[in-house]
TINUDO-505234 format. One record per residue (C-alpha): residue number from 1; x, y, z. Coordinates in steps of 0.02 Angstrom, whole numbers. Layout:
# TINUDO-505234
(NUM, (X, Y, Z))
...
***
This chain:
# TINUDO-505234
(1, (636, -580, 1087))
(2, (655, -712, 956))
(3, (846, -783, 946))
(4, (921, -897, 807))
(5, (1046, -979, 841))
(6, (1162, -997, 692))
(7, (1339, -1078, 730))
(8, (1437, -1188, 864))
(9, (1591, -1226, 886))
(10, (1744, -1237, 1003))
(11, (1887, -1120, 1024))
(12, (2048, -1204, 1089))
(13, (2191, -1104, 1173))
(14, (2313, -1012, 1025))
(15, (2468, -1045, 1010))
(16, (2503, -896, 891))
(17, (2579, -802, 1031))
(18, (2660, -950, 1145))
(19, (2698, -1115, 1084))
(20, (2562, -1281, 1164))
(21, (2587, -1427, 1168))
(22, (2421, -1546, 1206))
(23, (2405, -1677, 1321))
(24, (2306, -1806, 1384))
(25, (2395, -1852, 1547))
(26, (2418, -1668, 1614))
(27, (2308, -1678, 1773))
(28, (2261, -1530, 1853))
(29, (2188, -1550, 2037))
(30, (2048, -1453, 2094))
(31, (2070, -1404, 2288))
(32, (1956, -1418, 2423))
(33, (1879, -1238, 2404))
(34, (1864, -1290, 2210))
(35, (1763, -1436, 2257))
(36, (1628, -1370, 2396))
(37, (1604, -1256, 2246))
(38, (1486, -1385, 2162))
(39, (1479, -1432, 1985))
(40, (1347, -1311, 1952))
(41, (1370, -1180, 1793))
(42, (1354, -995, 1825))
(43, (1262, -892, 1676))
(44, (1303, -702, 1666))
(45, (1259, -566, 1527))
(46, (1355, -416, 1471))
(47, (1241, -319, 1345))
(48, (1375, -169, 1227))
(49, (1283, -53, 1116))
(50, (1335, -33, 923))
(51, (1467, 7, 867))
(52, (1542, -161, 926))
(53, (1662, -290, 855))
(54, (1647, -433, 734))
(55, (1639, -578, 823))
(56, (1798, -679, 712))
(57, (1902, -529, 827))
(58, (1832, -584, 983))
(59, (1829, -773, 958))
(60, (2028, -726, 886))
(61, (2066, -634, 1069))
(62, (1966, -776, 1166))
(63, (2075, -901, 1077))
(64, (2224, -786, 1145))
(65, (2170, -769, 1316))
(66, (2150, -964, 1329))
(67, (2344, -1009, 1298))
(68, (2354, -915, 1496))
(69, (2209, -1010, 1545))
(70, (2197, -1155, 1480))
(71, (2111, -1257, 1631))
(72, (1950, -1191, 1526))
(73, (1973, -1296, 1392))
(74, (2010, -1466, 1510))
(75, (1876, -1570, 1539))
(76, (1840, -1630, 1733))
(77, (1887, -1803, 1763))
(78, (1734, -1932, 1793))
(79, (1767, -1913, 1972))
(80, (1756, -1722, 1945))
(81, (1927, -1709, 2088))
(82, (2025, -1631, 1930))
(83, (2040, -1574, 1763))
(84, (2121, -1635, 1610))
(85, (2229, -1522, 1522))
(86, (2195, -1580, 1344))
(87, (2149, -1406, 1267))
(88, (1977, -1484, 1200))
(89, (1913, -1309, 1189))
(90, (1760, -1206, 1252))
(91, (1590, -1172, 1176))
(92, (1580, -1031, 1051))
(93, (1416, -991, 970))
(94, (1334, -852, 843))
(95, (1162, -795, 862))
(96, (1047, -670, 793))
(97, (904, -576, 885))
(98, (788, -512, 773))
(99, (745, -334, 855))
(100, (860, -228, 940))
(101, (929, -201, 1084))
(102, (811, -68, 1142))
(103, (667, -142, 1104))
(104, (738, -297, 1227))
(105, (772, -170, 1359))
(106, (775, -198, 1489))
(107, (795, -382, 1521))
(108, (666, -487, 1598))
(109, (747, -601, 1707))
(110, (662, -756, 1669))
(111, (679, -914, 1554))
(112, (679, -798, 1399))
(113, (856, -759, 1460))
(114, (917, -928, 1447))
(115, (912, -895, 1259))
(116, (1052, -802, 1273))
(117, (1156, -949, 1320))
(118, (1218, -1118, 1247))
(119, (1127, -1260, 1338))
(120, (1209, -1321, 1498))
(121, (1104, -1485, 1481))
(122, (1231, -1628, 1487))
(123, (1397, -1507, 1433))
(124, (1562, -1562, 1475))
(125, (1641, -1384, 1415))
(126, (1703, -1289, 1551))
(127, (1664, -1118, 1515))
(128, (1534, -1083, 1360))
(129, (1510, -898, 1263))
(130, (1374, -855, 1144))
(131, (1380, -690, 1044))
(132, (1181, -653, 1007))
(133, (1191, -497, 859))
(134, (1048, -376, 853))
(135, (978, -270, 714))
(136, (1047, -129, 775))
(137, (1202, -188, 774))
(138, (1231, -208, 953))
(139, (1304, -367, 1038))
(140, (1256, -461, 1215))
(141, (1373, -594, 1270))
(142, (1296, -729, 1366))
(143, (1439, -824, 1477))
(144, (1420, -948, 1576))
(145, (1577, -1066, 1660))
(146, (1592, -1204, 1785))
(147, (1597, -1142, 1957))
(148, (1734, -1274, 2011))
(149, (1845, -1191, 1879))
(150, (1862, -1013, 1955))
(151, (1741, -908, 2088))
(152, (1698, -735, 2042))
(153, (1872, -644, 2059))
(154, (1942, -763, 1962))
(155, (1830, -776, 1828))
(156, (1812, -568, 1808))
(157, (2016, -579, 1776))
(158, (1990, -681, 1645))
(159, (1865, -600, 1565))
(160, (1938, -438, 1570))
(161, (2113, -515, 1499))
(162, (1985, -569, 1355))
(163, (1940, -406, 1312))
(164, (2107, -345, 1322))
(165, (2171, -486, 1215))
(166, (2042, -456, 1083))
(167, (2124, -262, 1093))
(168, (2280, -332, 1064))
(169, (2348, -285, 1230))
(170, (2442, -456, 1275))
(171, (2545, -383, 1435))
(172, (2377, -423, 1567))
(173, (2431, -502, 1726))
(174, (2487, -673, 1714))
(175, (2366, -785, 1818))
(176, (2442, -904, 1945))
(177, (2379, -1061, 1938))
(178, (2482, -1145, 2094))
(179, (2306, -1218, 2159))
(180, (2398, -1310, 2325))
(181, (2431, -1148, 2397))
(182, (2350, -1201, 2564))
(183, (2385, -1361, 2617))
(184, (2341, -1487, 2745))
(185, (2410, -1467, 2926))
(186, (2504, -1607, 3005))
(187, (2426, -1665, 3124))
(188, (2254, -1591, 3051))
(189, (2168, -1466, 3161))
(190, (1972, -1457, 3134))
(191, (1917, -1321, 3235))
(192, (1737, -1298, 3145))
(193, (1593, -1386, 3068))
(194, (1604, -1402, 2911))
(195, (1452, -1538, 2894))
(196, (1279, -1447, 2855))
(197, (1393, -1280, 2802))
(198, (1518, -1322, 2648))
(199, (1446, -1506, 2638))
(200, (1286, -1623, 2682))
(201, (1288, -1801, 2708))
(202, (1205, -1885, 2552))
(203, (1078, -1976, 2658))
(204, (990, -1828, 2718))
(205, (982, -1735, 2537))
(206, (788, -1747, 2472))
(207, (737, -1789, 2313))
(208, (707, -1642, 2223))
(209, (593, -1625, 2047))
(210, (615, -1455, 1951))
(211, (434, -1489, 1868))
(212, (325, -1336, 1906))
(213, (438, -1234, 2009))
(214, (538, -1142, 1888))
(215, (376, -1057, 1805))
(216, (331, -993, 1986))
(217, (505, -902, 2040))
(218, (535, -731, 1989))
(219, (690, -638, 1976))
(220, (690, -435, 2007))
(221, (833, -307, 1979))
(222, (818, -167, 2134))
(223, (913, -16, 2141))
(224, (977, 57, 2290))
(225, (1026, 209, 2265))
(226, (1158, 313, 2351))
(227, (1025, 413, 2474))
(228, (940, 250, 2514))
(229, (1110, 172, 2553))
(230, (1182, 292, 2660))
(231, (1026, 289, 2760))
(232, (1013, 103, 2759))
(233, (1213, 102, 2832))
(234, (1157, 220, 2965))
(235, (1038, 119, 3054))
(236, (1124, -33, 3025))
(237, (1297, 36, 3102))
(238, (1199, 124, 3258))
(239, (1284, 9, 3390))
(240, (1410, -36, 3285))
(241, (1578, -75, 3394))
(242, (1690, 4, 3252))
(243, (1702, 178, 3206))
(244, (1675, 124, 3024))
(245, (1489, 42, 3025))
(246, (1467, -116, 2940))
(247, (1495, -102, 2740))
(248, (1379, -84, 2625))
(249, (1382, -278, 2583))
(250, (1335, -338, 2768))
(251, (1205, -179, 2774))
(252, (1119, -229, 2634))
(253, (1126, -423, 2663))
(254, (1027, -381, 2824))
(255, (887, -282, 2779))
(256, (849, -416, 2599))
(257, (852, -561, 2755))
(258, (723, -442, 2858))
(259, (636, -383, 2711))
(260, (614, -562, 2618))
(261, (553, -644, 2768))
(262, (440, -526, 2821))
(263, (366, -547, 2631))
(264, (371, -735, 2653))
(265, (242, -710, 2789))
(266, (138, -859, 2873))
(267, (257, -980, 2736))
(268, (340, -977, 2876))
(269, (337, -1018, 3078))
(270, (413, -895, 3212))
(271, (521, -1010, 3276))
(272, (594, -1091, 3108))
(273, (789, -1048, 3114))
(274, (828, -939, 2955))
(275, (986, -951, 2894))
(276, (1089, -843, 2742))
(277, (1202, -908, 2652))
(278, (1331, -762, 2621))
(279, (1478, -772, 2492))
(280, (1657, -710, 2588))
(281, (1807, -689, 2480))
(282, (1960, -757, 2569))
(283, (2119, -685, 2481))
(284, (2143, -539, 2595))
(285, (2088, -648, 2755))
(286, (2222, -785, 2734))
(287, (2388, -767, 2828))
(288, (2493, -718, 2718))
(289, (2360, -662, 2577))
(290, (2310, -742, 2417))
(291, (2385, -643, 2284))
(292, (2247, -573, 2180))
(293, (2317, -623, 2024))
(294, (2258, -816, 2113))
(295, (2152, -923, 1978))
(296, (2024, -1030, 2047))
(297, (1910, -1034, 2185))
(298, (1965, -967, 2367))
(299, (1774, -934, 2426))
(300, (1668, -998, 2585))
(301, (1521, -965, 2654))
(302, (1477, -867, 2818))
(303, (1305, -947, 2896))
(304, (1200, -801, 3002))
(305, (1058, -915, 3109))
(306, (920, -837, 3211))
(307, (731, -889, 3221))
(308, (607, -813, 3106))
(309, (551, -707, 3261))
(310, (714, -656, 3338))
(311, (743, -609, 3156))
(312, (580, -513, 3119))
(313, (561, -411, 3310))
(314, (748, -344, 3318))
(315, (804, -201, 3244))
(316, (916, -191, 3074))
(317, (1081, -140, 3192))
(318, (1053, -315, 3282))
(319, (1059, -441, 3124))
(320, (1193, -326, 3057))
(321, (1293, -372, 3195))
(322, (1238, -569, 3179))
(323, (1285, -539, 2983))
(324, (1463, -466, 3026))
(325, (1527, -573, 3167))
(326, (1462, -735, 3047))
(327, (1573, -656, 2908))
(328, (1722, -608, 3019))
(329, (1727, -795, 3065))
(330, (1762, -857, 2892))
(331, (1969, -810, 2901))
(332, (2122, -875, 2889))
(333, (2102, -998, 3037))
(334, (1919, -1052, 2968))
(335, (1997, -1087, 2780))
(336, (2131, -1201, 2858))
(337, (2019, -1292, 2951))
(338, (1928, -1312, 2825))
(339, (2062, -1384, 2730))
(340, (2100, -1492, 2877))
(341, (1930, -1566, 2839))
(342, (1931, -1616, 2679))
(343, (2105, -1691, 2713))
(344, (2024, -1815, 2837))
(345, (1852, -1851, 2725))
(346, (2022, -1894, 2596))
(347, (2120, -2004, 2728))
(348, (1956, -2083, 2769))
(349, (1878, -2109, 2591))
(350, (1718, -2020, 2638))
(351, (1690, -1932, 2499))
(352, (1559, -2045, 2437))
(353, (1456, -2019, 2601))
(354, (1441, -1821, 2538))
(355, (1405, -1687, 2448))
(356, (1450, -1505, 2414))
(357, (1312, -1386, 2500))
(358, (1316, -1271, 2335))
(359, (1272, -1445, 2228))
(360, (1113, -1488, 2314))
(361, (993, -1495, 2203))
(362, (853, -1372, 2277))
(363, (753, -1218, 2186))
(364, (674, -1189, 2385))
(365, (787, -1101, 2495))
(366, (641, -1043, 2610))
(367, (662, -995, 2766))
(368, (825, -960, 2709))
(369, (927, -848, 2573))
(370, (1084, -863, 2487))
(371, (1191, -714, 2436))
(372, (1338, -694, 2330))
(373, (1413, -488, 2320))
(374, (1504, -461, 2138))
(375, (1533, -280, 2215))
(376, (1719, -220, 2152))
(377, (1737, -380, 2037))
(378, (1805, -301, 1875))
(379, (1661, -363, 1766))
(380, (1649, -176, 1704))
(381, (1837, -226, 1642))
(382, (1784, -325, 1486))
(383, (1822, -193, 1355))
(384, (1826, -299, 1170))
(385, (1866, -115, 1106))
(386, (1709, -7, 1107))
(387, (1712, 15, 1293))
(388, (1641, -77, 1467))
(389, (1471, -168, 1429))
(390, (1314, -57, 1453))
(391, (1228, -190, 1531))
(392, (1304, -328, 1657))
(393, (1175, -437, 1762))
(394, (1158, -622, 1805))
(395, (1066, -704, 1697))
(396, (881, -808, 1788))
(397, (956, -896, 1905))
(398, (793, -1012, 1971))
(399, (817, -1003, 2163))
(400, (687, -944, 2283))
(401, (802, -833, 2399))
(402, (943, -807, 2275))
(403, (1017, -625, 2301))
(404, (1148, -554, 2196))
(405, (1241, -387, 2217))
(406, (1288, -297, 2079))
(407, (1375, -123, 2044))
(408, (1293, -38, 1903))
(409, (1383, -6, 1728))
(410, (1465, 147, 1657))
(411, (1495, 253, 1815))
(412, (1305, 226, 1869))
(413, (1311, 263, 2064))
(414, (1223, 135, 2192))
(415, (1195, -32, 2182))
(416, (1085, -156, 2107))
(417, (1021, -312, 2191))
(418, (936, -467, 2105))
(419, (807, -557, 2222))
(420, (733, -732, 2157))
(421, (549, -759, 2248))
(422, (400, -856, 2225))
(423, (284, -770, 2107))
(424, (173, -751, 2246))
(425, (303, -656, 2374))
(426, (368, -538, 2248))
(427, (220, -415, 2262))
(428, (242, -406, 2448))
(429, (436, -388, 2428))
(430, (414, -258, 2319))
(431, (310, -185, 2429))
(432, (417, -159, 2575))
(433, (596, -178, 2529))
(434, (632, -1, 2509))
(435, (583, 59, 2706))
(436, (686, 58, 2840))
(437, (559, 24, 3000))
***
């Protein structure tokens, strides 16, 4: 798939609809759930067959949606605490593939993909877009945005109030940007740990060189369909305390942390603790809720532990239960104190000492996994007129033990799940991951 690229340039917010006025001193500060984010930049692809668009209407509605949200066209502050609200603009560029899109389909995810994206090497943009134009006429839009900016929920809002603004439907929900909704406790009440789970101490981060690793990882789309995922619920949910079973999210979590273990094989010892890294939304587990119209990041982490054999000999129902009661953890009283503890790193001028979790530079999760669910995030919501893309998937994402949860695209049923593995692993993972022993 050869690309050429063929224009760049920045869009700043409109004011065609709503007067702006630029600034240089309007700070913006990030909160603490922004921060254990990382400054790391998140690339996803939405693929729309012909007839599409022109691009001058979608970089028109982007330039639109950015006067509601214009913390995308700040620029972080050197200490990266805040942004600067000085409407520099985000990366817009025009590309041509020269084939089309069915002879690219289906996507390989590896460093071909990357094409399909302005560089993130050195950018101080926020949030970048490129529009790649195949012969057919077809169009894939390759995103990618700062993960301190906005977390998942926030970010499919946005780009859904995109599409609509390139529709020329302006009346999409107005985002609230109030970013001190939770605030410190007086006194502060840290109940938790948050060292070695939202942050690391500096001092114990490795060195880390990327040189020969990336070529090794491969990334794989499964599909689990609706058969295999009512079975899959069935056993994980046998003991399950609720009349409801676990959810498809926690049942599927499980058997990947089984499944890519067991592929990892002697890489591994028995009694190595394996951890997963697992993605919790908190809007509807803070007292009072989050509304969902929220913009920015209100995400933690829940961390399942068990040893590599405790974690290989029991059956699915057991590490679904390990996987819920590690998720039901991460509420309302686990966010504040959280919040508690980033207060005192504050009062204490710590910060220096640490380092967001999410930031550490590491393609090598093994033993362990991270996974993020973009289940019911309305990514099938950005509509620039011809419809929901055909085709939404992260783009390579380099990490050995990366999972991603996806919901297929136009009214597909089941889901799809992205693993990242060693070249090596793959084979075996793709070996085993659909039985349920």
């Amino acid at each position: 798939m050869k690309i050429e690229k063929q224009s760049s340039r920045l869009v700043t917010p409109s004011c065609e609809t709503k007067p702006l006025t630029p600034s240089t001193c309007t700070i913006i500060t990030l909160n603490p759930f922004d921060r254990a984010a990382g400054n790391d930049h998140i690339p996803i692809i939405f693929a729309y067959k012909a007839p599409t668009p022109p691009n001058s209407a979608i970089e028109r509605g982007l330039g639109l949606v950015l006067s509601d949200y214009r913390v995308w066209a700040g620029r972080l502050t050197d200490d990266e605490r805040a942004v600067v609200l000085n409407d520099k603009g985000v990366r817009f560029v025009e590309a041509t593939a020269f084939c089309t899109l069915d002879e690219a389909s289906p996507f390989k995810s590896n460093t071909q993909l990357w094409d399909l994206h302005p560089s993130v090497e050195d950018v101080e943009e926020l949030m970048q877009a490129q529009l790649t134009r195949f012969t057919c006429g077809s169009l894939v839009v390759g995103f990618t945005s700062n993960h301190m900016i906005a977390d998942g929920e926030a970010t499919g809002r946005f780009l859904a109030a995109w599409g609509q603004a390139t529709r020329g439907l302006l009346d999409y929900p107005v985002p609230i940007h109030d970013r001190a909704m939770l605030k410190p406790r007086d006194p502060l009440s840290i109940e938790f740990d948050h060292l070695g789970n939202e942050y690391m101490e500096k001092r114990l981060v490795k060195e880390f060189s990327w040189e020969g690793i990336v070529n090794q990882l491969r990334m794989q789309k499964f599909h689990f369909s609706p058969d295999f995922l009512a079975k899959l619920k069935a056993r994980a949910s046998v003991r399950c305390p609720s009349g409801g079973g676990y959810s498809t999210y926690e049942s599927v979590v499980s058997h990947v942390w089984q499944k890519v273990t067991r592929a990892r094989g002697a890489s591994v010892g028995e009694e190595e603790i394996s951890q997963v890294g697992i993605s919790v939304n908190l809007r509807t587990r803070l007292v009072p809720p989050i509304p969902r119209e929220y913009f920015g990041n209100m995400v933690l982490w829940a961390f399942p532990r068990t040893t590599v054999h405790e974690l290989l000999s029991q059956p699915l129902d057991r590490v679904a239960a390990l996987v819920h009661a590690a998720i039901a953890q991460v509420n309302d009283r686990y966010a504040r104190s959280f919040v508690d503890f980033d207060a005192l790193v504050e009062r204490e001028g710590r910060w220096g000492e640490l380092v967001p979790t999410g930031e550490v530079e590491s393609a090598v999760f093994c033993p362990n996994l991270e996974a993020s669910s973009w289940l019911w995030l309305p990514f099938d919501e950005m509509d620039f007129g011809s419809g929901g893309p055909d085709v939404f998937m992260p783009s390579f994402i380099p990490y050995d033990g990366d999972v991603v949860i996806v919901s297929p695209m136009k009214g597909k049923r089941g889901i799809d799940v992205y693993v990242c593995l060693f070249e090596n692993i793959m084979p075996v993972f793709q070996d085993i991951w659909h039985t349920l022993d």
